[in-house]
TORKOL-419522 format. One line per 8 residues: number of its first residue (from 0); their letters; for each residue x, z, y of C-alpha. Coordinates in steps of 0.5 Angstrom, whole numbers, plus 500, padded with zeros to 3 digits. Each point is the difference from the previous one (the first is absolute). Example, Ala and Ser with C-alpha at 12.3 -4.5 7.8 and 13.67 -1.06 7.14 Angstrom:
<pts>
0) as) 525:516:491  502:498:507
</pts>
This chain:
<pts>
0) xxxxxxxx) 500:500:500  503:498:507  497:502:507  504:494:503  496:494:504  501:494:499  503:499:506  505:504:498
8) xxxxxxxx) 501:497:493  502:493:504  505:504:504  503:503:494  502:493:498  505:500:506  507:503:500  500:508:503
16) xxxxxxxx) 502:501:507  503:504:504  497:506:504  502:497:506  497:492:499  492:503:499  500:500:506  499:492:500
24) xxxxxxxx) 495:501:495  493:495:501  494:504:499  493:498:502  498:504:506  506:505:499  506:501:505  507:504:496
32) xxxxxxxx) 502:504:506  506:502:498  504:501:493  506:504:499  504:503:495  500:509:500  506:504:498  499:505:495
40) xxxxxxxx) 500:508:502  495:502:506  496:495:503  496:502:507  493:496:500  496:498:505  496:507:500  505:504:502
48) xxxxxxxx) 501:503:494  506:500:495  500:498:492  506:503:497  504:496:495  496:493:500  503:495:495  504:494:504
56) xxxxxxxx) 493:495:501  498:494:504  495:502:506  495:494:501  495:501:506  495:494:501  493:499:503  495:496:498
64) xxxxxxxx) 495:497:505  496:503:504  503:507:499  502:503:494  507:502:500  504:503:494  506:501:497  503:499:493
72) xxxxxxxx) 506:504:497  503:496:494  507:504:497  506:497:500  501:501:493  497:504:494  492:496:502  495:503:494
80) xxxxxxxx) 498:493:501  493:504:503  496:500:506  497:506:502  495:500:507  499:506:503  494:502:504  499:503:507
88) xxxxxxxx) 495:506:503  495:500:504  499:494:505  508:498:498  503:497:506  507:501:497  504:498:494  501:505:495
96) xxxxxxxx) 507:502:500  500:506:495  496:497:495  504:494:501  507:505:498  498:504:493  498:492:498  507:497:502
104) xxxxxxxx) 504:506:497  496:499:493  503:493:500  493:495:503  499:496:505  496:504:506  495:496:504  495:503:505
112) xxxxxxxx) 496:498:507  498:502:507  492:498:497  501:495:506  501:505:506  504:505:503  499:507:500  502:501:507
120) xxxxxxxx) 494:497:502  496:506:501  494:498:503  499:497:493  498:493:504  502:496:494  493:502:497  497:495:505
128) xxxxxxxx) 503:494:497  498:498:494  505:497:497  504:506:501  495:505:497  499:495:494  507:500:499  501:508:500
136) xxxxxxxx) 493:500:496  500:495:495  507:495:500  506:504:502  502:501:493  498:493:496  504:498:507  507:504:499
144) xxxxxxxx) 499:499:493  501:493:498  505:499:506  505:505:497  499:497:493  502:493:503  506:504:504  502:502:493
152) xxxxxxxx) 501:494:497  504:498:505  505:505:500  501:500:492  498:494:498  494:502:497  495:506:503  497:506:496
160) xxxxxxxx) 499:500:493  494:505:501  497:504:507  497:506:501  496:503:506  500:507:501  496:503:507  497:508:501
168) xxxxxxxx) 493:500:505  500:493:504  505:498:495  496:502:495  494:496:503  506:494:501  501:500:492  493:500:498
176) xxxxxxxx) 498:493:505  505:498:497  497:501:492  494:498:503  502:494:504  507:497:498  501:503:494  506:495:498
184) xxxxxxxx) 504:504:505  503:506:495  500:501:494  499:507:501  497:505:506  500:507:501  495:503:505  501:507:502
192) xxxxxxxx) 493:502:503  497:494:502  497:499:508  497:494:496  493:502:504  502:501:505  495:499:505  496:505:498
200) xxxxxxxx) 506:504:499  499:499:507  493:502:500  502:507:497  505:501:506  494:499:504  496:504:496  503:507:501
208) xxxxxxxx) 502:498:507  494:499:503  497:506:496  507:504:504  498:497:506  492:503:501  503:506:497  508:502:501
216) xxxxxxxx) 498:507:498  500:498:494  508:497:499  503:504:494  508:502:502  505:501:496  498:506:498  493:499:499
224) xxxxxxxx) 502:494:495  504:504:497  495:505:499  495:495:497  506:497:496  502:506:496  492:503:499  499:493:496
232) xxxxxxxx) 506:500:496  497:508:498  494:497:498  502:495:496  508:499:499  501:502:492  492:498:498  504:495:496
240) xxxxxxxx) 504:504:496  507:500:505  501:507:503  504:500:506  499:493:502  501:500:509  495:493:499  494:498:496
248) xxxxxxxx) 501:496:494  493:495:501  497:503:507  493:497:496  500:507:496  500:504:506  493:501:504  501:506:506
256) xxxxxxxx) 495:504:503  502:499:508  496:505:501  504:506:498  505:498:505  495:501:506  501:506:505  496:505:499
264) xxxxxxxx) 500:503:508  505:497:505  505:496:497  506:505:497  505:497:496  499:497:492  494:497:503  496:494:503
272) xxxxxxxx) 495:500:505  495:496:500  501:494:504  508:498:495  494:501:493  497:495:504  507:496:501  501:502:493
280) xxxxxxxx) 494:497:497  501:493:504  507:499:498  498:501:492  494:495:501  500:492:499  499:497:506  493:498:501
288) xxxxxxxx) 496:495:502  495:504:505  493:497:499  501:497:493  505:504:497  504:496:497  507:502:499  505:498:503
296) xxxxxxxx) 506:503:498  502:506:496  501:507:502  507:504:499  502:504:494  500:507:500  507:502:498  502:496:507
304) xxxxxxxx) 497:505:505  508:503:503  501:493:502  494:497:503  502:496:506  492:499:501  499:506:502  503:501:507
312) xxxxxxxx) 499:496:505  506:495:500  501:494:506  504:497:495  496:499:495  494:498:503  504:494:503  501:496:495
320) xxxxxxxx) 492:499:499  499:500:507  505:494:500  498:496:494  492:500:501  501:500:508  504:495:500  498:496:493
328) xxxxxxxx) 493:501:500  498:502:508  505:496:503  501:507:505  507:502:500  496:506:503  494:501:496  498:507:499
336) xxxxxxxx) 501:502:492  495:506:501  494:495:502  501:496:492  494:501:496  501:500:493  493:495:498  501:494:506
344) xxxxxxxx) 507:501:502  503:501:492  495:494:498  504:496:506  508:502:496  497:498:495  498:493:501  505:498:506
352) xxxxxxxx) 507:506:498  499:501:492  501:493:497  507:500:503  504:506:499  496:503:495  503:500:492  493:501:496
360) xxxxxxxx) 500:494:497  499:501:492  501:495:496  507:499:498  500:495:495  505:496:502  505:506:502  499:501:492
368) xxxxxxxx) 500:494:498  506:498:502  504:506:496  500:505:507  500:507:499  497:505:505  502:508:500  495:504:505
376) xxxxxxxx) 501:507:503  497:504:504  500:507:502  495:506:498  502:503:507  500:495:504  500:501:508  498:494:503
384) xxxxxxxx) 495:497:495  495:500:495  504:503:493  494:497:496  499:493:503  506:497:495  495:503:495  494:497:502
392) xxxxxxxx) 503:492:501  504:501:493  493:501:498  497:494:503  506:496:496  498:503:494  492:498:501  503:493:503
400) xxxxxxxx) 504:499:494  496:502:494  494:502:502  496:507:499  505:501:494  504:505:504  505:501:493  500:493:499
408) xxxxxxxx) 501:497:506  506:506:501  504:497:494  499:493:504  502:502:507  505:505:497  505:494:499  501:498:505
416) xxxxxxxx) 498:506:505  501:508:500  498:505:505  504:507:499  497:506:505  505:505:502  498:507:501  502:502:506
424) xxxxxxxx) 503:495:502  500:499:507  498:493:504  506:495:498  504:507:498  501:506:501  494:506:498  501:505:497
432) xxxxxxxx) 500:499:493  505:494:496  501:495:505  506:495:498  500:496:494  503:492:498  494:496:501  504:494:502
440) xxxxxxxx) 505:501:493  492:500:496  498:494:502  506:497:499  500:502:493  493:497:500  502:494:502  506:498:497
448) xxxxxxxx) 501:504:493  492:501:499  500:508:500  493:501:504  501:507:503  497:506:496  502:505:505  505:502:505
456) xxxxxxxx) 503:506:501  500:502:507  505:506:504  498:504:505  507:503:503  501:506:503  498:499:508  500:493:498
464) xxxxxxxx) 507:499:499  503:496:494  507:505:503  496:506:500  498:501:491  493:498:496  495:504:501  495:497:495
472) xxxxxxxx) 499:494:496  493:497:498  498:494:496  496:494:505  494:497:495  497:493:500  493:502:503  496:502:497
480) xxxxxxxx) 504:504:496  503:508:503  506:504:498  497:506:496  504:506:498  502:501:494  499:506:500  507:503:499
488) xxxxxxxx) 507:499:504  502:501:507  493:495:504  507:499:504  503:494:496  496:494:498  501:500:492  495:506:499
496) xxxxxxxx) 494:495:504  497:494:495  496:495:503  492:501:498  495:495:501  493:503:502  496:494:499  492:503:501
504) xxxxxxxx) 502:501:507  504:495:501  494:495:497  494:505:504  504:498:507  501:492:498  492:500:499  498:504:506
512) xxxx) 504:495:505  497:494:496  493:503:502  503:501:507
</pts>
């Protein structure tokens, strides 16, 4: 299997060249700015940061009309013969530098984009162009990809033998338009956390801002979240049989009473009042069409509360709805964000915003087809985005895929798509349960030997920190499967943890979102 275009298989045909002569490389609508050689050692990129110890590597910048800019680092020596693409965060605007470095060091070529806009545009005015919101939105990715295979022809004299994406939030998004819309690119994706509906992800952010606004008397600081944090976690922490746990192996299990929590006289400390239960609740619940009441989006997890962003007033926050729907949708860089509404405003993103940026598209027949593997996780206390909305789209998938056979259609889609929930695990990383993990060695293995992913064992370091020790390891099972304790040995360490299915469960939700 090979990810090389057949662009880059006619370059092939030509001796290599030298990191300096691709400059003079023709490609349609594309300029190579600049190609030269990088010694080995530190090397200071353009974000002012310093990558230590880089692999000696030709740096190619180029821009592809009318305003895409991306680089390619291809080594000097010792290539894998792999492309690696890596996503961007947020509304991009910048070159993804420190995922370009580890994928370099590993021996890839790197390549990464702008999205077609600069981040020091900060009025955003690049939403109101809409070839520049498609290329953030839809092509970027496909863009850069296919211009870095081409790139790589050229210099060695044949381009990757495979090419794997892998993004986190916008990134994860990036990786998904791209199984969905141009699943020739990669023969492997990772997506961390995928902002793949990301409108209504913006939505979510008007949802508790809006509330914030008419009632500031309700934002939950620190301590209150950690108050909140901590009394979910004594409810419901170790119902799966696991004591000690500082998160919650599937939040579904855990249903808490917010009222416990509520200040019985004036407000003291270890309570809330009435006005942050209010709070509270909104955060927790789906995002909601007022009149017909339609979800729009999932509610948070519990388990996440510590490290709720919605719950406090945020200016930077609500910036990016406010600039995406004015802007997109209103065409008012000014328009007021408080005056959305959730039935005619929402219907309106939907129909002018949506089809655009957002990745819910679930047919992935030609991403399978073609042989490509897609390795999905999402953290159960994530802070930015509904934990439970990756799980709702890998059942679409299955019914899409095989219809109300959910056992059936799972043993279909699992050969090609497997999504790993990972308790406590924060937005992208981070979270205070086991954060770090190989998937990107996962999917190649899938790729290349044919070893789909049984599990991964996740690391939580102490303070986050590889130099700092090992705290605790446990096992990352393909969804619908959970680490179950065995029952005896350390909960620390991943070898006393199986991967169990649940499939009454995972069955009674599969049918309850097809009746949705």
């Amino acid at each position: 299997m090979s990810g090389v275009t057949s662009a880059a298989a006619n370059a092939a045909a030509h001796p290599a060249r030298s990191c300096s002569a691709l400059t003079k490389l023709s490609l349609p609508d594309t300029e190579i700015t600049a190609a030269r050689n990088v010694p080995r050692g530190d090397y200071k990129a353009p974000d002012g940061k310093t990558y230590r110890d880089l692999p000696a590597f030709c740096r190619v910048t180029a821009r592809i009309a009318p305003s895409l800019t991306f680089e390619v680092w291809l080594p000097a020596t010792s290539w894998n013969r792999r492309l690696q693409g890596v996503g961007n965060g947020g509304f991009a605007g910048q070159i993804s530098y420190s995922a370009m470095a580890p994928a370099l060091t590993a021996g890839y070529a790197a390549v990464s984009t702008d999205t077609g806009h600069s981040a020091s545009d900060t009025a955003n005015s690049w939403i109101s162009d809409p070839a520049r919101l498609r290329m953030w939105g839809r092509t970027s990715i496909h863009l850069m990809t296919v211009r870095a295979k081409e790139i790589l022809a050229e210099r060695y004299g044949a381009g990757p033998k495979y090419s794997y994406f892998v993004g986190g939030s916008t990134g994860g998004r990036q990786g998904m338009i791209e199984a969905q819309y141009y699943p020739d690119d990669y023969d492997g994706i990772v997506s961390k956390s995928p902002g793949m509906d990301y409108s209504h992800v913006m939505m979510a952010v008007l949802w508790a801002s809006q509330h914030l606004a008419e009632h500031p008397d309700g934002a939950l600081d620190e301590d209150s979240r950690k108050l909140l944090g901590d009394a979910v976690l004594e409810a419901c922490a170790g119902r799966d049989g696991v004591p000690g746990d500082p998160f919650l192996n599937d939040p579904r299990d855990c249903g808490f009473p917010l009222e416990r929590l509520r200040c019985k006289g004036d407000r003291s400390d270890g309570c809330l009042t009435a006005a942050q239960i209010a709070t509270a609740e909104r955060i927790y619940a789906p995002v909601s069409n007022p009149r017909t009441g339609e979800q729009l989006y999932p509610g948070f997890s519990y388990g996440s509360e510590s490290a709720w962003h919605y719950a406090a007033e945020d200016p930077q926050l609500v910036s990016y709805p406010q600039a995406l729907f004015g802007r997109a949708v209103f065409h008012d860089a000014n328009w007021d964000w408080r005056t959305f509404d959730f039935d005619k405003d929402a219907a309106l993103v939907e129909k002018k915003l949506a089809p655009g940026i957002d990745a819910t598209r679930t047919d992935l027949s030609r991403f399978a087809a073609r042989g490509g593997k897609l390795i999905m996780t999402q953290g159960w206390s994530d802070d930015y985005q509904a934990a439970t909305l990756p799980i709702e789209y890998y059942h679409q998938v299955l019914l899409d895929h095989g219809g109300s056979d959910a056992r059936s259609s799972l043993r279909g889609v699992q050969q090609f798509y497997r999504l790993f929930m990972v308790p406590g695990g924060g937005h992208v990383t981070g979270g205070p349960g086991p954060n770090s993990f190989d998937a990107l060695s996962a999917v190649r293995n899938w790729v290349e030997r044919g070893i789909a992913p049984k599990k991964m064992v996740a690391t939580k370091y102490v303070a986050d920190r590889p130099e700092n020790g090992v705290s605790m390891t446990r096992p990352l099972c393909p969804y619908p499967q959970v680490a179950r304790y065995d029952g005896s040995g350390p909960a620390s360490e991943a070898g006393n943890f199986r991967c169990a299915d649940d499939w009454a469960d995972f069955a009674a939700d599969v049918a309850r979102q097809q009746q949705r």
